[in-house]
N, C-alpha and C positions, 0 to 999 in steps of 0.2 A: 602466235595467237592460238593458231592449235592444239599446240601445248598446252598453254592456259586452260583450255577448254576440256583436254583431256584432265586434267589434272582436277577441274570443279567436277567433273560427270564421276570422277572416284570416290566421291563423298557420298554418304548413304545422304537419306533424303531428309534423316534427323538433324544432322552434318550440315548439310544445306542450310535448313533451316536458323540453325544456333551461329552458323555465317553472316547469315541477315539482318539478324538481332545484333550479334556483335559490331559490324560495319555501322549498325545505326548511333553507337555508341552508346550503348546499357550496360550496365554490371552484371556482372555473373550472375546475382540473386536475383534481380530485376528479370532477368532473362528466365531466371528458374520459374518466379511466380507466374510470367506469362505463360509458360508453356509446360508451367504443373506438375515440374521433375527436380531434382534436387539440387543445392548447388556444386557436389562433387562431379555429378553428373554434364553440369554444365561445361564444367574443365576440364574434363575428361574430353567431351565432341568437342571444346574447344583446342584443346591441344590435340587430339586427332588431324582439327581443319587445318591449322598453321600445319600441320606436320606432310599433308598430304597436298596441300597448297607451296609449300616449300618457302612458308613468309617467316622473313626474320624477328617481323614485326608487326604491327596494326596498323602501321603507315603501310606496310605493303602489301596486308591486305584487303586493305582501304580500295588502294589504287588498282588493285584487280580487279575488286570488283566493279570499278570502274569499266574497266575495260571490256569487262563481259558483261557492262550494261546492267547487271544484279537490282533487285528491288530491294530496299532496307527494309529490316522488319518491318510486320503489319499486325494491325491487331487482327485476331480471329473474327 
């Protein structure tokens, strides 16, 4: 679980952010409009998060976030 934990605090806080959105399950563009940036950019923190999260997949970064209790996106 440590691990885990180390592993979400390595995410910038943009990072974070584009985690929460994703895990709620939104698309990429849906996520851009909310949060006002592009959707390259989206993909970009997105593949950062899996990359630095160490998920194969959205199942399992689903399930982490589970695990660290995570809030799914929210609106501003």
């Amino acid at each position: 679980m440590r691990t885990l934990y180390h592993r979400y605090n390595s995410l910038t806080p943009r990072e974070q952010e584009v985690m929460k959105w994703v895990i709620s399950g939104l698309l990429n563009k849906q996520i851009a409009a909310e949060l006002g940036i592009s959707e390259i950019m989206i993909k970009v923190h997105r593949g950062q998060v899996m990359q630095k999260m160490q998920a194969e997949s959205l199942a399992d970064l689903v399930r982490m976030s589970e695990k660290l209790s995570l809030p799914h996106g929210k609106k501003s």
